[in-house]
N, C-alpha and C positions, 0 to 999 in steps of 0.2 A: 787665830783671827778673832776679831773681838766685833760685836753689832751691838748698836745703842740705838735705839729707837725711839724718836721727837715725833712732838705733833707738827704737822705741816705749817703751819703759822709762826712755828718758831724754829722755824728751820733757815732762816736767811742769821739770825741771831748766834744759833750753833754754829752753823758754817764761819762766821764772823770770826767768835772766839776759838773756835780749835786750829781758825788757820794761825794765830801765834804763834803755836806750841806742835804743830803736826804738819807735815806739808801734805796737802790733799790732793788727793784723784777724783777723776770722772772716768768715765767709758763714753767714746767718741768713736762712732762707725766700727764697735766691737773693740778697737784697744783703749789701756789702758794710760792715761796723760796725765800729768800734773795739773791741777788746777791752778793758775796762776793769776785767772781773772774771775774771781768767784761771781761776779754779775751781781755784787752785795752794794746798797747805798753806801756812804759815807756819814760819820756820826753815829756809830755803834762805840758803847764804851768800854772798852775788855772789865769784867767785872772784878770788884777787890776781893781775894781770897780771903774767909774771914774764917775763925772756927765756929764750928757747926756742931750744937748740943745734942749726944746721941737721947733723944724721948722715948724711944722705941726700946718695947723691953729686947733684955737679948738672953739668949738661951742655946748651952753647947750639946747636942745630944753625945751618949756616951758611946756610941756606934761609930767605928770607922768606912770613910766611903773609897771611891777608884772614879775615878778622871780618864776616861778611855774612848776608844772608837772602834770600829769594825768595816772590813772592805765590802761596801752595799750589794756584792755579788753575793756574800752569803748571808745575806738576807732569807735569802726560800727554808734554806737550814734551819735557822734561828726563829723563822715567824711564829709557830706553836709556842714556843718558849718567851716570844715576847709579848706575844698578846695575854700568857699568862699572868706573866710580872706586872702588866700595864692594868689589866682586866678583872682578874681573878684572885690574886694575893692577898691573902687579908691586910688591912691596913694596919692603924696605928692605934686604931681604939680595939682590936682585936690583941695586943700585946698584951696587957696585963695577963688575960685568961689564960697566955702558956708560959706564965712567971719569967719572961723574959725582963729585963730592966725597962721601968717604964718609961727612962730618959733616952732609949731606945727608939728611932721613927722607922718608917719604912721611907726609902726616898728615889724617883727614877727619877731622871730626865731623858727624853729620846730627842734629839733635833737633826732634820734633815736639812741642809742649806743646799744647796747648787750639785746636788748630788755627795756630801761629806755628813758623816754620819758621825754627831759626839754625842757621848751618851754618861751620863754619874748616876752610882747606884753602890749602895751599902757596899759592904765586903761581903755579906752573907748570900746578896744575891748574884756578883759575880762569881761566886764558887758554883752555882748552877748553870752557865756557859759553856761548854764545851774548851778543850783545850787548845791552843791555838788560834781561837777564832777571835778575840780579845785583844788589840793592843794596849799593850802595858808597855812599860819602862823596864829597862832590866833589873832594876831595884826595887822595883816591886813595890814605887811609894803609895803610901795612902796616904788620905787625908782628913781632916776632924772639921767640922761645920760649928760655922757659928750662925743661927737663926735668927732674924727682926723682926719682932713685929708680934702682934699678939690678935689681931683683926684684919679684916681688908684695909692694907694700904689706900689704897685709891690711884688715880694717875696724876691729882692733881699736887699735891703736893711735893714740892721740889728737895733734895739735899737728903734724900735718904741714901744712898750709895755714897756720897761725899761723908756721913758721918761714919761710916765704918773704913771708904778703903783711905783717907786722907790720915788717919792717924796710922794705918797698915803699913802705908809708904812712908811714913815720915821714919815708923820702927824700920824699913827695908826688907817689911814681909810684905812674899807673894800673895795672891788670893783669886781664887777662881769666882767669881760673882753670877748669880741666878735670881733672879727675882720673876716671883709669884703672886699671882691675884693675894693670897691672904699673906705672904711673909714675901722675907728678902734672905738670902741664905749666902752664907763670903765660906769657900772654901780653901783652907789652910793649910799646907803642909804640917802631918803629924807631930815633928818634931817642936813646931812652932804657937800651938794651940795653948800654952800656959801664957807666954810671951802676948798672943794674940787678944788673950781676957784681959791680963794687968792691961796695957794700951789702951781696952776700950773703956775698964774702967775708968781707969784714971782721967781719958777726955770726958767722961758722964760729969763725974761729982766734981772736975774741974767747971764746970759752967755754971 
């Protein structure tokens, strides 16, 4: 499941252009209907795809991450352990001092939605989990990050996710996407991380 989240003012606009290209729902007295009458004016223009010059610098750390989740029942297990990782783990300006690679980050995400728990996080600190407690894939993929941004993004300004995952799709690479107050971070199947830099190059110093 994927969430995007607009400000409310331009939310008749979104709804506008994604009903082209997605057939939408609502929740009406608890189930779930097709939106067929989005309640939008008329005179919205679907906007022209144009290419979109990546400004933002980008940067691959050399750490491999895991794309995973866990059943919220073992949550009580896990809580000591996660408030660690969240809390307590030294971060990323603490690497040099134990000569690890300094292209090295440390990186969590925890998000709880409607009771579904996804969580990304190095490989270093999934091997601190318990076994079995972890859904994985049985190939055991990883994945290699690419990072945006070098300051606070901000919220205003529009077409940062379009400059990384539009040229991803056009190569037919996947990409799990996270953006953060100071970066934007496009998560890429391992195999695919050399493939993923030429692509962004190449749309950079095209523009």
């Amino acid at each position: 499941m994927f969430f995007v989240q607009v400000r409310e003012r331009d939310l008749p606009m979104v709804m506008h252009t994604l009903s082209s290209e997605f057939t939408l729902f609502r929740v009406v007295n608890g189930e779930t209907v097709a939106a067929h009458s989005l309640g939008v004016a008329n005179g919205f223009v679907k906007p022209k795809l144009v290419p979109r010059p990546i400004i933002h610098p980008l940067s691959s750390p050399s750490n491999m991450f895991c794309v995973t989740s866990l059943d919220p029942d073992t949550l009580p297990s896990v809580a000591t352990l996660l408030m660690d990782v969240m809390f307590y783990s030294r971060g990323s300006k603490e690497v040099g001092a134990s000569g690890e690679d300094s292209s090295h980050i440390r990186f969590f995400s925890f998000s709880l939605i409607e009771g579904y728990i996804s969580l990304v996080m190095d490989e270093q600190t999934a091997q601190r989990f318990p076994n079995n407690v972890l859904f994985t894939s049985a190939s055991g993929e990883l994945w290699k990050m690419v990072r945006i941004g070098g300051q606070p993004l901000g919220f205003d300004e529009c077409g940062i996710v379009a400059q990384i995952s539009e040229p991803l799709a056009t190569a037919d690479i996947p990409a799990y996407y996270i953006s953060t107050f100071k970066f934007d971070h496009a998560l890429v199947p391992e195999e695919n991380i050399q493939s993923v830099i030429r692509a962004l190059r190449t749309e950079s110093t095209a523009q």
